[in-house]
PLY file of the C-alpha trace (Angstrom):
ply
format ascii 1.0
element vertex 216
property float x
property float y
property float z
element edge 215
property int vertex1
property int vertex2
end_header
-13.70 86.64 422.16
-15.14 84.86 419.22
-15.06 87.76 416.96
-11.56 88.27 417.60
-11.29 84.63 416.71
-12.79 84.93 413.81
-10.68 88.12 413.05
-7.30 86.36 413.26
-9.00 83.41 411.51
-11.19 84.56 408.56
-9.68 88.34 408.00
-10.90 91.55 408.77
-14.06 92.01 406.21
-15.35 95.32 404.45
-18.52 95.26 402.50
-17.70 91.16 402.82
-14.06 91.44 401.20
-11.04 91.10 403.13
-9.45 94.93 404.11
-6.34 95.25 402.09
-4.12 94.97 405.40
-5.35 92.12 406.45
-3.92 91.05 402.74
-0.93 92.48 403.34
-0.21 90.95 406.95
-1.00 87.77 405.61
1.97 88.18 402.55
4.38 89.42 405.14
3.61 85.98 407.36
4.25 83.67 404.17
7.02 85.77 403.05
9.11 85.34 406.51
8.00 82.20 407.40
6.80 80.13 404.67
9.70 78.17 402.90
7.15 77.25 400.17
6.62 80.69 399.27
8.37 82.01 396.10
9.79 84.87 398.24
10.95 83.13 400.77
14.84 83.33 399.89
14.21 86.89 399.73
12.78 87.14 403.20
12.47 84.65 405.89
15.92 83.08 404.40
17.73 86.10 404.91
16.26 86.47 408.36
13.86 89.02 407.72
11.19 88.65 410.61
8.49 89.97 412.35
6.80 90.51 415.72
5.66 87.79 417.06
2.63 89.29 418.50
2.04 90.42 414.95
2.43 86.54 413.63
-0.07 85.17 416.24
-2.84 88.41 416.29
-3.84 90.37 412.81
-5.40 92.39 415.66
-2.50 93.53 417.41
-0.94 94.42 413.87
-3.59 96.66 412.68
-3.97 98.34 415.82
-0.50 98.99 416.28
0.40 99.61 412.93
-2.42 102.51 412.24
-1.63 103.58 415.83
2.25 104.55 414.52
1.94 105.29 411.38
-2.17 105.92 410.28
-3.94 104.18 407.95
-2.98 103.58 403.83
-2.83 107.10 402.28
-3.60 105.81 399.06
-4.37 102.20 397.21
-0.93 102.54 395.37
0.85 102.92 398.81
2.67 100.00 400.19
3.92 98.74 403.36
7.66 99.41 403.21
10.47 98.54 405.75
12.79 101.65 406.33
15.76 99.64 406.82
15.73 96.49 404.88
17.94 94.16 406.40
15.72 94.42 409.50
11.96 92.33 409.71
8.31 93.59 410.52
8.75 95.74 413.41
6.76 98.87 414.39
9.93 101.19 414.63
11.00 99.87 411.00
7.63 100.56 408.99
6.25 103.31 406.78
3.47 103.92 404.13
5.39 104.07 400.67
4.46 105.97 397.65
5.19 103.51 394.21
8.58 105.55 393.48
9.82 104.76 396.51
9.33 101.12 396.85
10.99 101.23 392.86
13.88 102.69 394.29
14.68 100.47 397.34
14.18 97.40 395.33
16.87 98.32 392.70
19.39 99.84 395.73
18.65 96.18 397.62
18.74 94.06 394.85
20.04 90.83 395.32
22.17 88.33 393.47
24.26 85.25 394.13
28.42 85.55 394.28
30.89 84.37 395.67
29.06 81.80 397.17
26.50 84.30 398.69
23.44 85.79 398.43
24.28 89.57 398.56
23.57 93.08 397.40
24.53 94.98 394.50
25.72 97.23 397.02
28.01 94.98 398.69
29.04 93.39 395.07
29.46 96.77 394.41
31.93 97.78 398.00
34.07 93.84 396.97
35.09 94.85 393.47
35.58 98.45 393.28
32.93 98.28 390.54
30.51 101.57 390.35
26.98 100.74 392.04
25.13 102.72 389.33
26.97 100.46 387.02
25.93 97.46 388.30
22.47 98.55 389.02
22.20 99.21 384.84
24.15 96.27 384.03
22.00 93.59 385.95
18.97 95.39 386.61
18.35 97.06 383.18
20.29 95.09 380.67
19.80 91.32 382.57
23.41 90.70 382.56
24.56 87.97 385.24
26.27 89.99 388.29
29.99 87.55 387.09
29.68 89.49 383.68
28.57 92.53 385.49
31.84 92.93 387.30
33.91 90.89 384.85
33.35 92.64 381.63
35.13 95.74 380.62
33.39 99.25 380.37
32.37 100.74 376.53
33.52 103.39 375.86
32.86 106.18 374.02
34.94 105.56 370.99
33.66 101.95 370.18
31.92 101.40 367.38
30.07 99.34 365.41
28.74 99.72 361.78
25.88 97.32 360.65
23.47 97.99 357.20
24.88 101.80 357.23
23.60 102.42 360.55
26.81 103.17 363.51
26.28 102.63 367.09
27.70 101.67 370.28
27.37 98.04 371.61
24.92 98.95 374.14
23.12 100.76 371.85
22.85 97.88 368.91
21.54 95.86 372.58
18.54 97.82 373.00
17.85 98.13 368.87
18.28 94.33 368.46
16.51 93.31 371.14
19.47 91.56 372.09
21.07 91.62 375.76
24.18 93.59 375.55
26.63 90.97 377.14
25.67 88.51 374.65
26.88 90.37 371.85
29.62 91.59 373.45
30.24 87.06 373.93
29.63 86.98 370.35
32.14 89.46 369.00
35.16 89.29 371.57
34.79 85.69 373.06
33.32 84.00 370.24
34.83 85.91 367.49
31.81 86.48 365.52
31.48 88.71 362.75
28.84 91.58 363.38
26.92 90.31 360.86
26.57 87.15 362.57
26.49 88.42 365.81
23.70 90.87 365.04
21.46 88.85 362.86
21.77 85.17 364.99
18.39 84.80 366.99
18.79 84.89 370.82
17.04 82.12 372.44
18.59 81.65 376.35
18.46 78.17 377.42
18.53 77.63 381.65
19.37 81.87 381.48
22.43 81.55 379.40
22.40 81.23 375.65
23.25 78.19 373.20
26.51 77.89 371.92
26.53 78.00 368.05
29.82 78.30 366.63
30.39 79.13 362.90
32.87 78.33 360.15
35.04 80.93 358.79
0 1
1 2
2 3
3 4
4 5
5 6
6 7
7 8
8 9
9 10
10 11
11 12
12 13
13 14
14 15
15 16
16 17
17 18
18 19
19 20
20 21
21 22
22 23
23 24
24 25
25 26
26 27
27 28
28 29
29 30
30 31
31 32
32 33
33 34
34 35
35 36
36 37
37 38
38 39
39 40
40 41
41 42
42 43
43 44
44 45
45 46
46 47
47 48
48 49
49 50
50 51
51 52
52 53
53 54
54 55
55 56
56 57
57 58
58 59
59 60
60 61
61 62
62 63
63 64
64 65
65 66
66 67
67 68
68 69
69 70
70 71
71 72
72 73
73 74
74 75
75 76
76 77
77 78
78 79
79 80
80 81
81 82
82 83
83 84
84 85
85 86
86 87
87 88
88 89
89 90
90 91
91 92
92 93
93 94
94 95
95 96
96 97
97 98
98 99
99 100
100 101
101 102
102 103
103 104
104 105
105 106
106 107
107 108
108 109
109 110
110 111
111 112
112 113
113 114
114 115
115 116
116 117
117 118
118 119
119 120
120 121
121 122
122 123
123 124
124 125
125 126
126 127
127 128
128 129
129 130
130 131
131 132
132 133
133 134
134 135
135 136
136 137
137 138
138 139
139 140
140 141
141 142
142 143
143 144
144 145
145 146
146 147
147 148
148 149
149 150
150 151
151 152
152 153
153 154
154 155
155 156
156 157
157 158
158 159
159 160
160 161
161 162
162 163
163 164
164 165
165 166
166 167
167 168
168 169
169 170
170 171
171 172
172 173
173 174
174 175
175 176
176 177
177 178
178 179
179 180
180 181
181 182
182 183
183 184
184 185
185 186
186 187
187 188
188 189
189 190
190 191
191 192
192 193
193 194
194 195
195 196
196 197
197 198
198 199
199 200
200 201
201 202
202 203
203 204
204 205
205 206
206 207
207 208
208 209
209 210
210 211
211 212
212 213
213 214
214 215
């Protein structure tokens, strides 16, 4: 009895270090049920849970868990949920090689609209607006999700000549150094010459950038 106290209490040890899973329980705890926790609004806010015989006994989890679904195949494995809207269940877990945890957290990435917290996926199902799209948009290029949806799709014809060198928009984005909706703000909102649009330093303020206007 005491050494199981001392279990839930102190963390299973190895070679006097805490086992890796004990780590991880202990994350998925303050992640669900923590409101302190950085991750919370990605977790316990949405309503991700977990078993409560898991919450109260690391003992139960580890026994269970390897019991299911064996022990870590490898130190870059991690503890992934196969569905993930659903919490810490046995019937929803499974070992996940570093690819795949990549790939579920750009499919369930999630953003503020409307008024909600919600997918790109379900931005994506509300607008009409192509998921890969959005997934490049937000996820690559660090675009808000309103601009995301909002601003119209480059094609292949537009152009844009600066110091003898042509390109598209998104392509002067990634050679600049420069997120691609704010130069698209600078030329077509703004009205900004390229020259000024191009060479003007961008320093965000609060995530969205200063307004600087210019004289003709």
């Amino acid at each position: 009895m005491e050494k199981t106290r001392e279990l839930e209490y102190h963390g299973a040890t190895v070679g006097g270090k805490q086992k890796r899973l004990y780590q991880i329980w202990s994350q998925i705890k303050q992640r669900c049920f923590n409101k302190k926790h950085p991750k919370y609004k990605n977790y316990g806010h949405r309503g991700i849970d977990m078993d409560p015989r898991w919450r109260e006994s690391y003992a139960i989890f580890e026994t269970e868990l390897e019991g299911k679904i064996g022990e870590r195949k490898t130190k870059k494995h991690t503890l992934g949920r196969i569905d993930n809207d659903k919490g810490y269940w046995l019937d929803n877990l499974q070992w996940e090689p570093p690819k795949q945890q990549n790939r579920n957290r750009r499919i369930n990435h999630l953003v503020f609209y409307q008024g909600k917290e919600r997918t790109l996926a379900e931005v994506s199902e509300m607008t009409g607006v192509d998921h890969r799209r959005l997934q490049h948009r937000v996820v690559d290029q660090g675009m808000s999700i309103d601009d995301a949806v909002n601003l119209p799709f480059e094609h292949g014809l537009e152009f844009h000549t600066y110091k003898g060198e042509r390109h598209k928009l998104s392509g002067w984005a990634k050679i600049l150094g420069i997120p691609y909706h704010v130069l698209y703000d600078r030329l077509n909102r703004l009205k900004w010459s390229v020259e000024i649009s191009f060479e003007t330093p961008y320093k965000p303020r609060n995530g969205r950038e200063p307004r600087v206007m210019f004289s003709k």
